[in-house]
PyMOL Python script that loads the backbone (N, CA, C, O; Angstrom):
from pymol import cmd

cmd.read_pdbstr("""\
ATOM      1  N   UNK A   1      16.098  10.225   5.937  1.00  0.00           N
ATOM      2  CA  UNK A   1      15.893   8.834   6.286  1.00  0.00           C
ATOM      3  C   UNK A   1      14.409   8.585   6.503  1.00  0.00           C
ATOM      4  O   UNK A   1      13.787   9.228   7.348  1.00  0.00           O
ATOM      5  N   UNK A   2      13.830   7.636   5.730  1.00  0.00           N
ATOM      6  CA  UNK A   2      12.644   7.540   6.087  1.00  0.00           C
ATOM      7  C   UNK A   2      12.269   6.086   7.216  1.00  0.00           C
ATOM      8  O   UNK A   2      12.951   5.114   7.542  1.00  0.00           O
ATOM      9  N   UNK A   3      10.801   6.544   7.590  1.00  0.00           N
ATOM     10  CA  UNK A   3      10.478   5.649   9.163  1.00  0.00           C
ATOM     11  C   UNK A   3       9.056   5.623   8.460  1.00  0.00           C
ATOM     12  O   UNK A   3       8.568   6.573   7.847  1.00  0.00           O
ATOM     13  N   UNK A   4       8.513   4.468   8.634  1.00  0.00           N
ATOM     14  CA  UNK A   4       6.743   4.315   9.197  1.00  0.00           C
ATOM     15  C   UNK A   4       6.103   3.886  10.373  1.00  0.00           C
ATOM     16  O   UNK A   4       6.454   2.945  11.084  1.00  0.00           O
ATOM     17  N   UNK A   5       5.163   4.616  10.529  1.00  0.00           N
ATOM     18  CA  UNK A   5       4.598   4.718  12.021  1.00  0.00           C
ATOM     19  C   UNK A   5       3.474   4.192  11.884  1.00  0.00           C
ATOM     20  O   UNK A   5       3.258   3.812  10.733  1.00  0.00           O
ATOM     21  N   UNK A   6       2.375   3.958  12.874  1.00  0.00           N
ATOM     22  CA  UNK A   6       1.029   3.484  12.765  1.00  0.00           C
ATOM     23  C   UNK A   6       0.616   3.839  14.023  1.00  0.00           C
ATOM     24  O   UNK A   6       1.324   4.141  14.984  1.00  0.00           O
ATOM     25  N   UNK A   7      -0.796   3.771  13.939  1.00  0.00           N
ATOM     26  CA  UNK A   7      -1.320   4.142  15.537  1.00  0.00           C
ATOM     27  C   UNK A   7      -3.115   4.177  15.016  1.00  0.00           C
ATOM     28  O   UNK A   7      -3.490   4.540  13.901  1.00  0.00           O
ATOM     29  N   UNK A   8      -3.950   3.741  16.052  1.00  0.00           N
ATOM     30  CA  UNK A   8      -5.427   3.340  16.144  1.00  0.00           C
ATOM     31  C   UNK A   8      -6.031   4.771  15.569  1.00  0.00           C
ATOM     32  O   UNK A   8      -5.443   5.830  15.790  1.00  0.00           O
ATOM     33  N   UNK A   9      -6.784   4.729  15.105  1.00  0.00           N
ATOM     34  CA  UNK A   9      -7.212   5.777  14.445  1.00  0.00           C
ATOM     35  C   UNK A   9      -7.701   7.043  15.684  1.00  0.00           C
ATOM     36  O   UNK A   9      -7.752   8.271  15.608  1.00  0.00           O
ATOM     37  N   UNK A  10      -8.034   6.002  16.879  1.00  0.00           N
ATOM     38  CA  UNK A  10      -9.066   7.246  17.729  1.00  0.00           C
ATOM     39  C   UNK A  10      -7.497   7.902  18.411  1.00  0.00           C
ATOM     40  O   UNK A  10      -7.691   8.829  19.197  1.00  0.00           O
ATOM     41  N   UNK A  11      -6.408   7.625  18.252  1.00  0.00           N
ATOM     42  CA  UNK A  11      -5.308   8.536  18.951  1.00  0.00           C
ATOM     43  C   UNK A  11      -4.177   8.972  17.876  1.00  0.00           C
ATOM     44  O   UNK A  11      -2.964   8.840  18.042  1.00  0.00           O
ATOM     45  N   UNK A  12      -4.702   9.420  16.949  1.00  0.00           N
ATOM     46  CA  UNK A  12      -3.842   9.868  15.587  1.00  0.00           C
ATOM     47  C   UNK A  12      -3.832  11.583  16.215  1.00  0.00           C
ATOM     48  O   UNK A  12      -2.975  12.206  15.587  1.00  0.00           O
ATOM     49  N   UNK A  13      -4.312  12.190  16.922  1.00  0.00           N
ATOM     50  CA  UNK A  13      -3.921  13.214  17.219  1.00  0.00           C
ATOM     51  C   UNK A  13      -2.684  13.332  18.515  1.00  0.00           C
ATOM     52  O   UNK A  13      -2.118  14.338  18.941  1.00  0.00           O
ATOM     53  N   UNK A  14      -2.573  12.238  18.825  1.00  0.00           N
ATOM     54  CA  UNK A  14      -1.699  12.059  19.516  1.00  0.00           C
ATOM     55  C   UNK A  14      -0.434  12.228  19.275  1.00  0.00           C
ATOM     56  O   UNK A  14      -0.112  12.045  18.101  1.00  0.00           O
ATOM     57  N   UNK A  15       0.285  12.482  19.910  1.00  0.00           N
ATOM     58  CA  UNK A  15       1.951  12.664  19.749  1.00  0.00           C
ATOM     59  C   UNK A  15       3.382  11.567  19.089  1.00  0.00           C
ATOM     60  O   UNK A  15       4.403  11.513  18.403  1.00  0.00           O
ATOM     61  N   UNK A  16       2.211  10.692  20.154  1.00  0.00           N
ATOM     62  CA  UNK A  16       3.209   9.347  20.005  1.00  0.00           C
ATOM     63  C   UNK A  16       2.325   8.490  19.359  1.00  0.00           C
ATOM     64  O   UNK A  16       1.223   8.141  19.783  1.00  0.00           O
ATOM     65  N   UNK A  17       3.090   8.020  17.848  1.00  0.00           N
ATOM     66  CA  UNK A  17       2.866   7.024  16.942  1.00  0.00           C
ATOM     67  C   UNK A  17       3.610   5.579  17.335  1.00  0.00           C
ATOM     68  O   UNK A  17       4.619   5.628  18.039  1.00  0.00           O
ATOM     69  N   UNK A  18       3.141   4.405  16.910  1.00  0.00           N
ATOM     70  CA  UNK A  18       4.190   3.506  17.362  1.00  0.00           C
ATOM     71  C   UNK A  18       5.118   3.087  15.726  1.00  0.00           C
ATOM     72  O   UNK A  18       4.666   3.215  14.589  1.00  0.00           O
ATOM     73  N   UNK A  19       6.641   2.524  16.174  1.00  0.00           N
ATOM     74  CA  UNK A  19       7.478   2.532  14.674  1.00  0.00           C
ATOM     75  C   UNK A  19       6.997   1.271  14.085  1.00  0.00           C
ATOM     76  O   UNK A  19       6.429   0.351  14.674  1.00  0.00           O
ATOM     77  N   UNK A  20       7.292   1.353  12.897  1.00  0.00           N
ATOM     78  CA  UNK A  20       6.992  -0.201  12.308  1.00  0.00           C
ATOM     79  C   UNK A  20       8.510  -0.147  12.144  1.00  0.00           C
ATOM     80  O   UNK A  20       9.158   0.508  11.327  1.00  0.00           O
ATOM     81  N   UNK A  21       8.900  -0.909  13.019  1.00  0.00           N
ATOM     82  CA  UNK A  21      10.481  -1.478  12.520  1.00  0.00           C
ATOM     83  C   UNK A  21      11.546  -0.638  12.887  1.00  0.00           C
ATOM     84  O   UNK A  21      11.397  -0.247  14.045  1.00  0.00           O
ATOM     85  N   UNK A  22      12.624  -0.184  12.316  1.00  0.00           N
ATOM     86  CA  UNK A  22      13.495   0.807  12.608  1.00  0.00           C
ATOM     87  C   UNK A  22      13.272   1.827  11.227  1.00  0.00           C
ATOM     88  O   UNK A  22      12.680   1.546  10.185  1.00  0.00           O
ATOM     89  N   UNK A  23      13.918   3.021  11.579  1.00  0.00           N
ATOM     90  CA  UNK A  23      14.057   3.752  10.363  1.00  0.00           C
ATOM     91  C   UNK A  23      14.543   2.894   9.488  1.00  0.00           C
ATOM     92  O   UNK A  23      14.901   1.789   9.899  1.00  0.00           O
ATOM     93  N   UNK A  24      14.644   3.191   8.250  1.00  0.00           N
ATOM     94  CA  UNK A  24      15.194   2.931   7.398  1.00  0.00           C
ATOM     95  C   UNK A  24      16.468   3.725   6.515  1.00  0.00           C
ATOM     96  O   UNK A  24      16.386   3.984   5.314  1.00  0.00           O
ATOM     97  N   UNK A  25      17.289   3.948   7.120  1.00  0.00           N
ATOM     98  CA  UNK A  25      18.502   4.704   7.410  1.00  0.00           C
ATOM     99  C   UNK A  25      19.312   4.379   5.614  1.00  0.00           C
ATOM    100  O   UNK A  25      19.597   3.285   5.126  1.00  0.00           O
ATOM    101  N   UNK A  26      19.509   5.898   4.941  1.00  0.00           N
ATOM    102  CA  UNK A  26      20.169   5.765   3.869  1.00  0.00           C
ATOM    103  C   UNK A  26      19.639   4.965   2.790  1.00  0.00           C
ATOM    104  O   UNK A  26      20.354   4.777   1.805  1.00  0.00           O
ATOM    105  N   UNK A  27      17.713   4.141   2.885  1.00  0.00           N
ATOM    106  CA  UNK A  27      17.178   3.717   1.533  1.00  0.00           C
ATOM    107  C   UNK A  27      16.790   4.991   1.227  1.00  0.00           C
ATOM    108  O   UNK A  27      16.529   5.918   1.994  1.00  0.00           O
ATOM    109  N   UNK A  28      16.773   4.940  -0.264  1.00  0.00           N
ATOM    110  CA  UNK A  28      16.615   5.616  -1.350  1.00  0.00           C
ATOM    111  C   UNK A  28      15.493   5.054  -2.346  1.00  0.00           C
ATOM    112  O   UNK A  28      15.056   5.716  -3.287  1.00  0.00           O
ATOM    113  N   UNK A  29      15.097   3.822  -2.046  1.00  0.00           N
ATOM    114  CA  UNK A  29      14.253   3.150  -3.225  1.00  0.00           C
ATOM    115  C   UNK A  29      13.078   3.274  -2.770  1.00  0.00           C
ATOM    116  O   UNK A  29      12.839   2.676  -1.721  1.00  0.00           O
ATOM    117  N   UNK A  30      12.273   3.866  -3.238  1.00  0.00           N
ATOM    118  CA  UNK A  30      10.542   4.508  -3.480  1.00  0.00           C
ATOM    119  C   UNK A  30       9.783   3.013  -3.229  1.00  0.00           C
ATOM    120  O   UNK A  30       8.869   2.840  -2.423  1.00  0.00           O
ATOM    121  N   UNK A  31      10.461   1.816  -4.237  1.00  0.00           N
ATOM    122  CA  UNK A  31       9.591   0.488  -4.325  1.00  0.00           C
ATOM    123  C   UNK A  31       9.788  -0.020  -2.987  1.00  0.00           C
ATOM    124  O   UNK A  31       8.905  -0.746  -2.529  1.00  0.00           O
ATOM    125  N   UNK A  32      10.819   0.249  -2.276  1.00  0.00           N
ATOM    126  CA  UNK A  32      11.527  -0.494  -0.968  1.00  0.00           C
ATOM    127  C   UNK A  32      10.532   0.220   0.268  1.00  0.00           C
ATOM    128  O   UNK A  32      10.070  -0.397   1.227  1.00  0.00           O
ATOM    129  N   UNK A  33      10.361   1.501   0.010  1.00  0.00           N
ATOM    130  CA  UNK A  33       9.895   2.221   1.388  1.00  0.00           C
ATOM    131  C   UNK A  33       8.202   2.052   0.864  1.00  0.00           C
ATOM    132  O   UNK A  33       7.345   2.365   1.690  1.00  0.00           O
ATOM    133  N   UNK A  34       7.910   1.727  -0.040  1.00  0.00           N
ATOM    134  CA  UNK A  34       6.336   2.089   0.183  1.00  0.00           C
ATOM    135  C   UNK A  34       6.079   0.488   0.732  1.00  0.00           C
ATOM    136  O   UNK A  34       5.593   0.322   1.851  1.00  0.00           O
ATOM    137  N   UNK A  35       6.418  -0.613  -0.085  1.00  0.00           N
ATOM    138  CA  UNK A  35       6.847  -2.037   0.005  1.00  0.00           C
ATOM    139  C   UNK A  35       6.576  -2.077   1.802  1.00  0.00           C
ATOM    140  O   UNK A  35       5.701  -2.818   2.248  1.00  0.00           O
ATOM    141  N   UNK A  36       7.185  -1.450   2.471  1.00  0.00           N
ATOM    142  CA  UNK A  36       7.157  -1.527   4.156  1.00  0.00           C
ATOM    143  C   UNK A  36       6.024  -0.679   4.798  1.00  0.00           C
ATOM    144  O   UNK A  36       5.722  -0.941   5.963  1.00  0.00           O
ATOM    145  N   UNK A  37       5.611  -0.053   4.384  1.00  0.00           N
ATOM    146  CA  UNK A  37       4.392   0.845   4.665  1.00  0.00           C
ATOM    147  C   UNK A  37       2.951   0.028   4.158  1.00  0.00           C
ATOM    148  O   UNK A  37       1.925  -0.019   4.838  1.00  0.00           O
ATOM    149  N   UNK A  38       3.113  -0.545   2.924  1.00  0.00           N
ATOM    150  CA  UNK A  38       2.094  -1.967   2.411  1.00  0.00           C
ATOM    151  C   UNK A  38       2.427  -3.123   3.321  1.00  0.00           C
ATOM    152  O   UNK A  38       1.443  -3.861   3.276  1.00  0.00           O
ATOM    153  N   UNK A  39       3.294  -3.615   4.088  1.00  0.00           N
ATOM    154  CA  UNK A  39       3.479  -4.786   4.941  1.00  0.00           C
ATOM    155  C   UNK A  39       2.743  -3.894   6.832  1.00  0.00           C
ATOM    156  O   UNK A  39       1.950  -4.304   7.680  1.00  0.00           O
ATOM    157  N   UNK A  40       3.540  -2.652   6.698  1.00  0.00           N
ATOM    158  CA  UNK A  40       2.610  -2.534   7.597  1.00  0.00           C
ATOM    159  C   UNK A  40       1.441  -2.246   8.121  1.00  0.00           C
ATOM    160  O   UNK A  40       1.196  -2.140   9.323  1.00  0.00           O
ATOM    161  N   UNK A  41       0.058  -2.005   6.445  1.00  0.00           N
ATOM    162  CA  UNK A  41      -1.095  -1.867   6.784  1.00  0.00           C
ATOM    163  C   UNK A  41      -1.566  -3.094   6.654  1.00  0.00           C
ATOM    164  O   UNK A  41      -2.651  -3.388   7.155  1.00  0.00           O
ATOM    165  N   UNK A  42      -0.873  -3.931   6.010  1.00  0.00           N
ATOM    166  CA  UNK A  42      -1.794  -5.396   6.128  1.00  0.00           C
ATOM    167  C   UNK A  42      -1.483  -6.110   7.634  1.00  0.00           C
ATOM    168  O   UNK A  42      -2.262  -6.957   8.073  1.00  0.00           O
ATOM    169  N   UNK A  43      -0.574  -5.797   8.203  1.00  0.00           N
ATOM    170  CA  UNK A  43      -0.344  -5.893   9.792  1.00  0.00           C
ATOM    171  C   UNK A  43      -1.335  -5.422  10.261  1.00  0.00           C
ATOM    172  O   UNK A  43      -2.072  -6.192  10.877  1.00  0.00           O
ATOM    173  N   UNK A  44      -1.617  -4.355  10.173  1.00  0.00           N
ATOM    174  CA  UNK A  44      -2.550  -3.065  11.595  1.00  0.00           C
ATOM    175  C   UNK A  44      -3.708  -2.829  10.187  1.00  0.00           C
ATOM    176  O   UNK A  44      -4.110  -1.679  10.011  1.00  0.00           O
ATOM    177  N   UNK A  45      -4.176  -3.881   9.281  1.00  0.00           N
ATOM    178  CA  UNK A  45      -5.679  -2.826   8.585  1.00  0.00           C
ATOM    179  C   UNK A  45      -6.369  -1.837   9.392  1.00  0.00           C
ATOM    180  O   UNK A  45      -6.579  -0.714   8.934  1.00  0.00           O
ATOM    181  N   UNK A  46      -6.663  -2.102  10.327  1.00  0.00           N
ATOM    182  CA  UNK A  46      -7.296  -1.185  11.025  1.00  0.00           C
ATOM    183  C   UNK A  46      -6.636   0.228  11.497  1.00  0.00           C
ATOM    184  O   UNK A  46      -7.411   1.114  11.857  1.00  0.00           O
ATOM    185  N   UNK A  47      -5.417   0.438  11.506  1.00  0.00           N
ATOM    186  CA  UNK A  47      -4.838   1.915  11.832  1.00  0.00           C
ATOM    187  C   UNK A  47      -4.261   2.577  10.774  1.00  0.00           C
ATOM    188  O   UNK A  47      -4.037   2.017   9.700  1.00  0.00           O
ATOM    189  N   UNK A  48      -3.972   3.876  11.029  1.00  0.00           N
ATOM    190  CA  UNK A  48      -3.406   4.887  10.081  1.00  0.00           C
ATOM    191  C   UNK A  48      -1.982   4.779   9.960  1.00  0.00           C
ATOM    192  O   UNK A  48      -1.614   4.666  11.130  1.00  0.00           O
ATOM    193  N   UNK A  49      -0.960   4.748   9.224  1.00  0.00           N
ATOM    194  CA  UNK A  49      -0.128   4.682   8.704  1.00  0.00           C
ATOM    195  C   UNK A  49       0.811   5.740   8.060  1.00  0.00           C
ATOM    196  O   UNK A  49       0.191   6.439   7.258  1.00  0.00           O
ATOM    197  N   UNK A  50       1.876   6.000   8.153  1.00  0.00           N
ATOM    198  CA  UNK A  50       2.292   7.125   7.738  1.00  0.00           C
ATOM    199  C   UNK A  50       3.734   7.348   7.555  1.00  0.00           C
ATOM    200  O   UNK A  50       4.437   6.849   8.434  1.00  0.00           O
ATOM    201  N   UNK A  51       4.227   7.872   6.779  1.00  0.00           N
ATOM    202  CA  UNK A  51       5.400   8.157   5.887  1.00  0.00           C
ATOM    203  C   UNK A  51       6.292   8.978   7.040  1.00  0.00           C
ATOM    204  O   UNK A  51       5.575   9.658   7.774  1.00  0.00           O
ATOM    205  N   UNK A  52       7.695   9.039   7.329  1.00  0.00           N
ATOM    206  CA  UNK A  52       8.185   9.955   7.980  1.00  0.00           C
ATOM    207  C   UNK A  52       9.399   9.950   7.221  1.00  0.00           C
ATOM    208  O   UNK A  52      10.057   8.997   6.802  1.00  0.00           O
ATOM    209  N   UNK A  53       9.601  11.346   7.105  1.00  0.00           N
ATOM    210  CA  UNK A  53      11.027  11.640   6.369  1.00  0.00           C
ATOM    211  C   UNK A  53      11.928  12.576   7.400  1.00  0.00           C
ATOM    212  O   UNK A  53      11.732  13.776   7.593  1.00  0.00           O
ATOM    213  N   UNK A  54      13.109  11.650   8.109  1.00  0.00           N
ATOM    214  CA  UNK A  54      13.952  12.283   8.983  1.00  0.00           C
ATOM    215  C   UNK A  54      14.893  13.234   8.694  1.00  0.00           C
ATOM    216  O   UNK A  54      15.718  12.534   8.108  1.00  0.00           O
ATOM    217  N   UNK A  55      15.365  14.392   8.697  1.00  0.00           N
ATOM    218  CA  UNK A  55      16.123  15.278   8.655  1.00  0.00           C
ATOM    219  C   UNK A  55      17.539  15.142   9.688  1.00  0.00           C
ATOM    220  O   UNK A  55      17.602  15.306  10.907  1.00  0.00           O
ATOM    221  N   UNK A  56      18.711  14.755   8.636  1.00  0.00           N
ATOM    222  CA  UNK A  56      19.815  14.267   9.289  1.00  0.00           C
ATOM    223  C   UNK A  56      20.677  15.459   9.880  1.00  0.00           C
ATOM    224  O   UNK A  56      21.333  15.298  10.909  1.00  0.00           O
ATOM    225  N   UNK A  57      20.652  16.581   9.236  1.00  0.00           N
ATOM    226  CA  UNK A  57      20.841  17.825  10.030  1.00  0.00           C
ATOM    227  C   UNK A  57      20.282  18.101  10.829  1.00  0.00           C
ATOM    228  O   UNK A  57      20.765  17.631  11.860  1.00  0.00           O
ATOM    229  N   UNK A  58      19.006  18.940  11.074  1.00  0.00           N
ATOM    230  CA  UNK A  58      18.341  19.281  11.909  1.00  0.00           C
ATOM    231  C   UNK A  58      18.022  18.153  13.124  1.00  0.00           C
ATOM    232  O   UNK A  58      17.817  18.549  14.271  1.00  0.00           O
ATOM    233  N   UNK A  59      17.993  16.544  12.742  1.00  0.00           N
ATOM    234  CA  UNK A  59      17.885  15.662  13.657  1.00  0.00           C
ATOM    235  C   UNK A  59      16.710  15.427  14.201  1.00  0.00           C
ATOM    236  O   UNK A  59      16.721  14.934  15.329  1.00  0.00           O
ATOM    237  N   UNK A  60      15.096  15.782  13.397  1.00  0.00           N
ATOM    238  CA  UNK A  60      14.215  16.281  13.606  1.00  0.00           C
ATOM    239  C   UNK A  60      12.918  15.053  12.434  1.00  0.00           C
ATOM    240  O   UNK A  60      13.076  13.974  11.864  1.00  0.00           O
ATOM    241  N   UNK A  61      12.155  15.685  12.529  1.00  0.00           N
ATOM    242  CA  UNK A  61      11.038  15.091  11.576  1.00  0.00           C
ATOM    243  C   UNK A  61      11.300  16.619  10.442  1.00  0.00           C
ATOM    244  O   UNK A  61      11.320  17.805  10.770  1.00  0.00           O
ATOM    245  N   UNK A  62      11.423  16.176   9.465  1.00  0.00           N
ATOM    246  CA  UNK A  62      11.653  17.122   7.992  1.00  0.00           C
ATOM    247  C   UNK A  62      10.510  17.502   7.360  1.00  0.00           C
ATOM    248  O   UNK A  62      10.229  18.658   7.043  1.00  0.00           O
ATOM    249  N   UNK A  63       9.655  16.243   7.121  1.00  0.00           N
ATOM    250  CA  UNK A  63       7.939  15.701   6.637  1.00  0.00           C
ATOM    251  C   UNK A  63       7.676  14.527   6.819  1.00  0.00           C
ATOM    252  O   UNK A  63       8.532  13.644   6.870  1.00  0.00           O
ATOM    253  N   UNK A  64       6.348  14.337   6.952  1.00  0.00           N
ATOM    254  CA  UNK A  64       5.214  13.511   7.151  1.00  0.00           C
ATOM    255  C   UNK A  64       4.137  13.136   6.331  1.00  0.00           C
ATOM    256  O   UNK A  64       4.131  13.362   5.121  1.00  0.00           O
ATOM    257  N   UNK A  65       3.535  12.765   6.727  1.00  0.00           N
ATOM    258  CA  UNK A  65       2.290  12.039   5.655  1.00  0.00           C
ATOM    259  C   UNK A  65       1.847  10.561   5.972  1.00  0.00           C
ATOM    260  O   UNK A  65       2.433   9.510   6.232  1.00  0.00           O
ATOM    261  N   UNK A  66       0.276  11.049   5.803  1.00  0.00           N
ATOM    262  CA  UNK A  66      -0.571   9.500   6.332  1.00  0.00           C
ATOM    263  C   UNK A  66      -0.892   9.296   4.773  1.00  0.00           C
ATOM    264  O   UNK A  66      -1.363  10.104   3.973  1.00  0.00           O
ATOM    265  N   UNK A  67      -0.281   7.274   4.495  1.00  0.00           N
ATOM    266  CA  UNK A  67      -0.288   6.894   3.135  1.00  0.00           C
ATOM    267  C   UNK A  67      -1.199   5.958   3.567  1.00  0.00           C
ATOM    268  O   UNK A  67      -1.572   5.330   2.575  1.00  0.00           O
ATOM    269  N   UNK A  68      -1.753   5.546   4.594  1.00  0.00           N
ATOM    270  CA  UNK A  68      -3.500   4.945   4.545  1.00  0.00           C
ATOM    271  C   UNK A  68      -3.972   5.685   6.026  1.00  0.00           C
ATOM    272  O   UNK A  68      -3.507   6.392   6.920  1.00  0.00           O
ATOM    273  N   UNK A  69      -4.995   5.130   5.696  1.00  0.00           N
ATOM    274  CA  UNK A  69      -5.964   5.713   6.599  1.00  0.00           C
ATOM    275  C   UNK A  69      -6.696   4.631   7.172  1.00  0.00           C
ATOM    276  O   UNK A  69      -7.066   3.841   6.303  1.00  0.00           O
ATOM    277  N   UNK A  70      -7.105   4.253   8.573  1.00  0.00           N
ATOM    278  CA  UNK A  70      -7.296   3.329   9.018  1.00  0.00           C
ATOM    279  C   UNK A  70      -9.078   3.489   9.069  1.00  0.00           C
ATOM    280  O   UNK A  70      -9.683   4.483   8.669  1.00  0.00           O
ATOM    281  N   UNK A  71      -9.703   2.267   9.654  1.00  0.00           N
ATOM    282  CA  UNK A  71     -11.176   2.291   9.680  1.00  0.00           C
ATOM    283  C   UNK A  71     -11.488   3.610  11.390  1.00  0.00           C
ATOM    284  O   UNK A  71     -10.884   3.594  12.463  1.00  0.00           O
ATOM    285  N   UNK A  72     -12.504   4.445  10.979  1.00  0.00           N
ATOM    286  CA  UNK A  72     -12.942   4.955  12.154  1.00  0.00           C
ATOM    287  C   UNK A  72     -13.741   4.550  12.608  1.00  0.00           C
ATOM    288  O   UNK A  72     -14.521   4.057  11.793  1.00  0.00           O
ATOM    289  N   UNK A  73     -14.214   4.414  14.205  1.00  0.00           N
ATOM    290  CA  UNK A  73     -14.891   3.985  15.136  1.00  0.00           C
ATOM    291  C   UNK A  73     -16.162   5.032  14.675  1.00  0.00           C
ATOM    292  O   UNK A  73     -17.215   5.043  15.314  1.00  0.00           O
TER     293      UNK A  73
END
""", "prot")
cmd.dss("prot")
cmd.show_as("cartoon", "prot")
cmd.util.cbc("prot")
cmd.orient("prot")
């Protein structure tokens, strides 16, 4: 299940990201999930952004990935 997160660039080492929205539970469409990750950098231009792919077994984060990168201070 994939989720996008965002958070200010100076606390990307941080733990806690904030969600854009809810997961997105059972999409499958590549155009649909990037589509929400593009709505949420034109929201936050300024922060980092990032892909989360949930693991429905394990119940866990599976993979990750920052698909922009926000301006640094």
């Amino acid at each position: 299940n994939p989720a996008i997160e965002h958070t200010e660039p100076e606390f990307a080492m941080h733990s806690y990201w904030y969600m854009w929205k809810l997961p997105m539970f059972g999409e499958t469409n590549v155009d649909t999930i990037l589509a929400e990750a593009e709505a949420c950098h034109k929201a936050y231009p300024n922060n980092h952004v990032r892909l989360v792919g949930y693991d429905n077994y394990k119940q866990s984060r599976g993979a990750e990935m920052v698909i922009y990168r926000g301006k640094t201070v």
